[in-house]
C-alpha atoms as one frame of an Amber mdcrd trajectory, in Angstrom:
protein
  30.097  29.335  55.579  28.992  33.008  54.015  25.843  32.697  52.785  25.730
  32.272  48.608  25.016  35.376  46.814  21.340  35.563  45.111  20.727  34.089
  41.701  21.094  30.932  42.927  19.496  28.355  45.956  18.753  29.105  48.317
  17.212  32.428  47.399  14.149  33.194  45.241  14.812  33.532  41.709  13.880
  37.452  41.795  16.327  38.648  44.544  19.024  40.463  43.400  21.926  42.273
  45.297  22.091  46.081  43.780  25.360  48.555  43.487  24.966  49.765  46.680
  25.097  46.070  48.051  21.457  45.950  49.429  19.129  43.209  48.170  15.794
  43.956  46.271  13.725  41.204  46.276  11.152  41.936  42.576  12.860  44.877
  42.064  11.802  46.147  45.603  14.844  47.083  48.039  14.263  45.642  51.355
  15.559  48.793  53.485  12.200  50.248  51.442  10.402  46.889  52.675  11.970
  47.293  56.379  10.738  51.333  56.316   6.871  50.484  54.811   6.562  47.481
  56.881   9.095  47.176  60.048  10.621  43.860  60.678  10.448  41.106  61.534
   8.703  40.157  58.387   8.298  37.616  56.073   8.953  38.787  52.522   6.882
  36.231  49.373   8.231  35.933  46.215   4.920  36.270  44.867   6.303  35.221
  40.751   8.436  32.801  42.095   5.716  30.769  44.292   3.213  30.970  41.196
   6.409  29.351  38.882   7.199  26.654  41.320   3.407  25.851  41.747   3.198
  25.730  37.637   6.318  23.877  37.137   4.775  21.117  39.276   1.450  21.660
  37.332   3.199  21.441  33.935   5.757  18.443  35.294   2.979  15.832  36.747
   0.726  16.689  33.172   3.593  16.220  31.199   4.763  12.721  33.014   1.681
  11.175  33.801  -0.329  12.085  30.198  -2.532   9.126  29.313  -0.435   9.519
  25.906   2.251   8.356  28.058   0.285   5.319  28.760  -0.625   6.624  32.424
  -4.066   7.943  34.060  -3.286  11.189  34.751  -1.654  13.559  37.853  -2.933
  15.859  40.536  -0.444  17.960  42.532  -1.990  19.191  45.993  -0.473  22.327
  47.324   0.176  20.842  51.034  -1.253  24.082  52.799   0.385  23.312  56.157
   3.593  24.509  54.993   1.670  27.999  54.757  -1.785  29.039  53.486  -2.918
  31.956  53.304  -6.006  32.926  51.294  -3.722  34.806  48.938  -1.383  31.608
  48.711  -4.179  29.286  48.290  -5.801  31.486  45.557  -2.196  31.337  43.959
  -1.586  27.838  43.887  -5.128  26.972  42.420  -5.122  29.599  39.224  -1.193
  27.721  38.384  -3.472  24.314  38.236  -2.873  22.999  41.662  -5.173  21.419
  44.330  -4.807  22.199  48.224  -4.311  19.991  50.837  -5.704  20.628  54.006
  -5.068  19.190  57.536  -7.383  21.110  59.915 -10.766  22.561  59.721  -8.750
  25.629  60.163  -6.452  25.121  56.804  -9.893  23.895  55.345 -11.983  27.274
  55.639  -8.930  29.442  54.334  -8.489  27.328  51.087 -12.988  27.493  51.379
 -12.701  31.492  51.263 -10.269  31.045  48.681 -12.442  30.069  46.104 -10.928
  26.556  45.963 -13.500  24.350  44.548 -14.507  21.293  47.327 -13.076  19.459
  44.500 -10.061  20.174  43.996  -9.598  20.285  48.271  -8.202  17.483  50.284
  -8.874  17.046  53.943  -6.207  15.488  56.265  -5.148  14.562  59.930  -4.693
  11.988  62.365  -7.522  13.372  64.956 -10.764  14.777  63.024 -13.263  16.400
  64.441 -16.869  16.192  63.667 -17.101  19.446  62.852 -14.121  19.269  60.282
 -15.557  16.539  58.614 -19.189  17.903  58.365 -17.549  21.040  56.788 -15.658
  18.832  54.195 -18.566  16.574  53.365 -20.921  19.861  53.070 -18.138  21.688
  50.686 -17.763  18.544  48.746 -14.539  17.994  48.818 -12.623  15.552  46.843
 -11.316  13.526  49.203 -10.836  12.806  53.145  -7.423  10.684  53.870  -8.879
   8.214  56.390  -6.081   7.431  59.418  -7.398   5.172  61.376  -9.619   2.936
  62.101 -12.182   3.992  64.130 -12.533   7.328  61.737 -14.126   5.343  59.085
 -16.790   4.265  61.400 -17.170   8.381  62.205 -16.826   9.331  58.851 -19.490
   6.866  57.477 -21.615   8.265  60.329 -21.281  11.570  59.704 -21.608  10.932
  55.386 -25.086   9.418  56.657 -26.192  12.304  58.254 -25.770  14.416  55.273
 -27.620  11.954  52.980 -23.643  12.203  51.185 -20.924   8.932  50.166 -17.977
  10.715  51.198 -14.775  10.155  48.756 -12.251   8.120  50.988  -8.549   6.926
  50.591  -6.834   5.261  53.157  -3.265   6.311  54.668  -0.950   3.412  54.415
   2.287   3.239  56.392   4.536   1.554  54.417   7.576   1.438  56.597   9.972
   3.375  54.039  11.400   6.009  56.067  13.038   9.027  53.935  14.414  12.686
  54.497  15.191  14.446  57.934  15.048  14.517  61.199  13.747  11.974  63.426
  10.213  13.898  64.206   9.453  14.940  61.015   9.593  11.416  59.784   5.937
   9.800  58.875   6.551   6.513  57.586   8.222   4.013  60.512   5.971   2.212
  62.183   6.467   3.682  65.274   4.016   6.944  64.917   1.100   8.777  64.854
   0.316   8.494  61.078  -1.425   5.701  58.900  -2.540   1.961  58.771   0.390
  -0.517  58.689   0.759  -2.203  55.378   3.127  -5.211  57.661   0.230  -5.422
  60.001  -2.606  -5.296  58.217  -4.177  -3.217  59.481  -4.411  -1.370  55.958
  -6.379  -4.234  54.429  -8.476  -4.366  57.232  -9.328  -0.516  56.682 -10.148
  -1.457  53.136 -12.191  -4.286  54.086 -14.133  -2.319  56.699 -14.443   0.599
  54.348 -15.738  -1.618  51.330 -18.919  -3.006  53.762 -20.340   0.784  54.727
 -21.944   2.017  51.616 -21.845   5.534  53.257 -18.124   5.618  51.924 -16.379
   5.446  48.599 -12.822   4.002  48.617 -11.201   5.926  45.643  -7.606   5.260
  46.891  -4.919   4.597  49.063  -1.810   7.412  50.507   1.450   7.192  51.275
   3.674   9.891  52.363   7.218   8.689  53.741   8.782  11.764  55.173   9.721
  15.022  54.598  12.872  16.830  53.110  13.929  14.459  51.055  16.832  14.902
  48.272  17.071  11.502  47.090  13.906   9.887  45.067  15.110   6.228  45.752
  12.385   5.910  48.625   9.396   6.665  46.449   9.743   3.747  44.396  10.270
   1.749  47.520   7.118   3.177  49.008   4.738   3.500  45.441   5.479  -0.647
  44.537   4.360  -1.284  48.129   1.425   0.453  47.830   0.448  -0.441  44.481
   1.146  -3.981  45.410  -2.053  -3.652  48.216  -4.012  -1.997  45.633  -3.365
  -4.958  43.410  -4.426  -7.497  46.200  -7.569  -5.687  46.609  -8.635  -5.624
  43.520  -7.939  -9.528  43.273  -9.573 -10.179  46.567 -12.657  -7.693  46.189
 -12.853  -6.768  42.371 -12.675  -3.113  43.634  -8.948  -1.785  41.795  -8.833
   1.272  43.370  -8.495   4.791  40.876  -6.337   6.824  42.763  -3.053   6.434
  44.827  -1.207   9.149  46.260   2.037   8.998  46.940   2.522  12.165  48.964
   5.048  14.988  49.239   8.420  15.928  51.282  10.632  16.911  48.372  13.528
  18.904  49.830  15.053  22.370  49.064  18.456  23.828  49.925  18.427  26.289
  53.074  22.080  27.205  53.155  23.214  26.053  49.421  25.845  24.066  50.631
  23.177  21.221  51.808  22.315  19.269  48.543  20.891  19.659  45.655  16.921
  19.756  44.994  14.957  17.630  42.648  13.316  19.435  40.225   9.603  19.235
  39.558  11.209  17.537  36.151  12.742  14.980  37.928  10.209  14.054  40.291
   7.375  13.515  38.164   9.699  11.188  35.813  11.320   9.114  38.639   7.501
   8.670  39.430   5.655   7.939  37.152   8.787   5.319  35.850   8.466   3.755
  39.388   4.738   3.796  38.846   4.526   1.997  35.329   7.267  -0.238  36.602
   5.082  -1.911  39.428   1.893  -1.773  37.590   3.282  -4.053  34.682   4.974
  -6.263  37.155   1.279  -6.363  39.434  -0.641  -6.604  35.782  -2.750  -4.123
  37.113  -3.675  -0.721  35.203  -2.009   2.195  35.895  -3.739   4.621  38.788
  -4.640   8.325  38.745  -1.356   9.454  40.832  -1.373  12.461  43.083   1.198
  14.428  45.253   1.745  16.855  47.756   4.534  19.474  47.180   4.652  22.548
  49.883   7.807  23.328  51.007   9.525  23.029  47.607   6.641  25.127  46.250
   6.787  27.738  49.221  10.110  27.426  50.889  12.400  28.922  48.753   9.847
  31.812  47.918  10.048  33.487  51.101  13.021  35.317  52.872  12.680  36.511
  56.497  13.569  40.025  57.017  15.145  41.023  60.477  16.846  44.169  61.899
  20.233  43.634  63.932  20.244  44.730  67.669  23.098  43.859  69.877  26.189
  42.765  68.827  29.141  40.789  70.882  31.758  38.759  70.713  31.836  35.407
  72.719  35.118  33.468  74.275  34.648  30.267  73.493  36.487  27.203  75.565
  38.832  26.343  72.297  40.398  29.626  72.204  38.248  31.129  69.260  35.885
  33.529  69.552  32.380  33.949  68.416  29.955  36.790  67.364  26.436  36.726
  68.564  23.935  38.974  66.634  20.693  39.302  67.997  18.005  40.143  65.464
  14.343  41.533  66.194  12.820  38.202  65.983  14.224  34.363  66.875  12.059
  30.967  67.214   8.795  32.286  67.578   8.844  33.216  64.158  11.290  30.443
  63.261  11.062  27.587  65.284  12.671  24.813  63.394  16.077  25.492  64.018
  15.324  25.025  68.208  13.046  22.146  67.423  14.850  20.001  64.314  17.968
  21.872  64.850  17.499  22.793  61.274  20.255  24.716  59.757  19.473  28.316
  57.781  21.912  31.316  56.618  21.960  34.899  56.164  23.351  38.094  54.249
  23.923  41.129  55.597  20.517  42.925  53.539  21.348  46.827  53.439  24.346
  47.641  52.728  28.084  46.601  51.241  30.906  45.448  53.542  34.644  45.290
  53.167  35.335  44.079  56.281  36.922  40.102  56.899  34.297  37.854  57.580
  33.527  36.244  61.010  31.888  33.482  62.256  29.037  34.613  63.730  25.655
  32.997  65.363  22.338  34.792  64.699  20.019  34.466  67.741  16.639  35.742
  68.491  15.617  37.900  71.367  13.832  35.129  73.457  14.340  34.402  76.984
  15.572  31.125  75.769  19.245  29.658  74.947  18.348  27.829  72.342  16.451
  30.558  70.113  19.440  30.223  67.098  17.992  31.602  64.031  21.197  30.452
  61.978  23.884  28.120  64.006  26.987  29.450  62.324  27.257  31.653  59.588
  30.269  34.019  57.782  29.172  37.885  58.563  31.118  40.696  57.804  33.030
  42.151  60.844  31.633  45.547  61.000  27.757  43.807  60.951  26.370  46.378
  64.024  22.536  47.188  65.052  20.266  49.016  62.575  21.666  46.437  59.388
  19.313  44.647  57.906  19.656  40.602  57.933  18.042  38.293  55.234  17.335
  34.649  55.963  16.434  32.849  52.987  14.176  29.766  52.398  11.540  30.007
  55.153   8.866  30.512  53.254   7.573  26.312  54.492   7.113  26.486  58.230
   8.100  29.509  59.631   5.017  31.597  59.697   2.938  27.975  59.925   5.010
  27.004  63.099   5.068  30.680  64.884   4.098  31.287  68.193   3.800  34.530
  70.717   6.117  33.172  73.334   7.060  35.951  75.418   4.108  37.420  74.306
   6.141  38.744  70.785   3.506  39.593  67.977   4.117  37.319  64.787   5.308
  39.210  61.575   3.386  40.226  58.682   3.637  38.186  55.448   4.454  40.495
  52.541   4.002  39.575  48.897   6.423  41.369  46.894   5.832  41.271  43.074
   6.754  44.128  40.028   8.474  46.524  42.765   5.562  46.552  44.884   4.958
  45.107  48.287   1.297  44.332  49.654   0.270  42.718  53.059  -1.375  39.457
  52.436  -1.239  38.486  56.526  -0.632  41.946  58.466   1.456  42.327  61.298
  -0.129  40.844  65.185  -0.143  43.980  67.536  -0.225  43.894  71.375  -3.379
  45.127  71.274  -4.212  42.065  69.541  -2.982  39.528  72.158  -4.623  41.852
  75.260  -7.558  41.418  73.249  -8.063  37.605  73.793  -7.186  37.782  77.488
 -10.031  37.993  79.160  -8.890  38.153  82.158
């Protein structure tokens, strides 16, 4: 299928196609983007991420206001989707949180500015070290995943003289959204405390004895690109039905439960269409007041964790065409391979989910029929497919300019230097003018950490 043409999913709400044909992404033209800043490079939105960040903001406020007979909303910006101190600076000024799940994603949101506050810290495998730099910036909350972390937490909590904040990750076995490895709530996986089990209440219990820690919650996240809501009411009665037998066991009702992120975008615009910040917020906090009246229990502070439908459709990848050919294929029909300037390890989700993308001829106007044609990457590798099978016009030949949309979430999170290729700048574009927020690896940078 041809790619659709901007002013609509999956492209960022500022890209434009001009008379010449060639895109502009905030009134910038990309062949001025491709001639400041070479490709392979990822090209931010920079209005479009702050309005996608604010209609979440606005949504959750709006939904969950206690005139509305509810406790309130946060909305974490899930920073593994990408963070960037720019990004994370961004997200917080439009009235989001961050989410972090390494120390790493922890000291950019830090030298951000982001309050310890308003910062979450994740992950299935914590470090000492991670959690002594939460506890010591105060943040708001660690996401406990196991059981033997709240014994390391507590330990670490008191040797800082500190009660770290604590919620507890419950796998609620409502599975929702993609592919098989991206899917974090089956029981089968690396995520969470089963709710079946019990091994949730016994993290509860266990956490409730050691007054180095503060239960404020529990967490469930269910998977990730999802289109349809359904799951999350599924998933919030389940965990608002522990919270409820807590409370009636213990006399501790918890204040907090969030009830995580995964909300799907469109990558090709033929692939669904997105919930809205509008809808998500109201299917929530309905599914929310719903169980709480049934459980007779008040109603919880909720909190989510949008990234990729905050950052995904903000960001286009910009690549420059190299060879061109056509390819026999055993049916009879023929194929055309265009090989770009980058592939997987700037992109790796279509190798590893065999997640499906498109693209647009970027600089210029064509005439010519369209083709079905496979963009690949320049790897030593037969499965680096940046886009499986897209129309291109017939005359597409090296030196054009290809846009991929929608990679904002992932791309520059998930790329690698295989074949010892530097990783691409990330460019926010905004008024006309590009600036680098994450410049451009060099070779000089990888030789530099070979030592030997």
């Amino acid at each position: 299928m041809p790619a659709p043409e901007p002013g609509g999913e999956p492209w960022s709400t500022t890209v434009r196609r001009g008379p010449d044909g060639a895109l502009a992404v905030a009134g910038l033209d990309v062949r001025d983007i491709a001639r400041q800043h070479g490709t392979p490079a990822y090209v931010v939105d920079e209005a479009d991420l702050r309005g996608r960040a604010r209609a979440f903001a606005e949504a959750f406020a709006a939904a969950f206001a206690p005139e509305a007979g509810m406790a309130g909303a946060d909305v974490y910006y899930a920073g593994k989707a990408f963070l960037s101190v720019a990004v994370a600076r961004w997200v917080h000024e439009e009235g989001l949180r961050v989410d972090t799940a390494t120390g790493g994603e922890l000291a950019v949101a830090i030298r951000a500015g982001v309050p310890g506050a308003a910062i979450g810290l994740h992950g299935n495998n914590k470090s000492d070290a991670e959690i002594t730099a939460a506890l010591e910036h105060g943040v708001g909350r660690i996401v406990v995943d196991s059981l033997p972390e709240i014994d390391q937490v507590a330990a670490v909590a008191a040797r800082l003289g500190v009660v770290a904040p604590v919620m507890v990750r419950v796998t609620t076995g409502v599975h929702a959204g993609g592919h098989e490895f991206i899917a974090t709530a089956h029981e089968d996986q690396k995520f969470g405390l089963s709710l079946t089990s019990g091994a949730a209440a016994k993290a509860v219990e266990t956490i409730l004895a050691r007054p180095e820690l503060d239960l404020i919650g529990l967490h469930s996240h269910i998977g990730s690109q999802i289109l349809d809501l359904a799951g999350f009411e599924v998933a919030a009665r389940a965990v608002l039905g522990l919270r409820a037998d807590v409370a009636a066991r213990s006399g501790h009702l918890m204040p907090e439960v969030d009830l995580g992120g995964g909300y799907g975008i469109s990558y090709t615009g033929h692939d669904g269409v997105p919930p809205t910040p509008e809808q998500i917020a109201t299917t929530l906090a309905g599914a929310v007041r719903r169980a709480c009246t049934d459980l007779g229990t008040d109603v919880p502070r909720i909190s989510v964790e949008p990234g990729r439908s905050i950052v995904g459709p903000s960001a286009l990848t910009l690549y420059t065409v190299g060879t061109v050919k056509d390819v026999a294929l055993d049916d009879g029909g023929r194929r055309t391979y265009v090989s770009v300037d980058g592939g997987m390890s700037d992109n790796i989700r279509p190798a590893l989910y065999q997640a499906e993308y498109t693209a647009a001829l970027a600089s210029r106007a064509s005439d010519a029929e369209a083709v079905t044609a496979r963009v690949v990457g320049k790897h030593c590798e037969s499965g680096d497919i940046v886009v499986h099978g897209v129309a291109l016009p017939a005359d597409v030949r090296a030196g054009d300019l290809l846009a991929v949309p929608a990679t904002g979430a992932y791309g520059r999170s998930m790329a690698s230097n295989y074949n010892m290729v530097p990783r691409p700048p990330v460019l926010a574009v905004r008024d006309g003018q590009a600036r680098v927020l994450v410049r451009r690896e060099t070779v000089e940078d990888l030789l530099a950490l070979d030592e030997g």
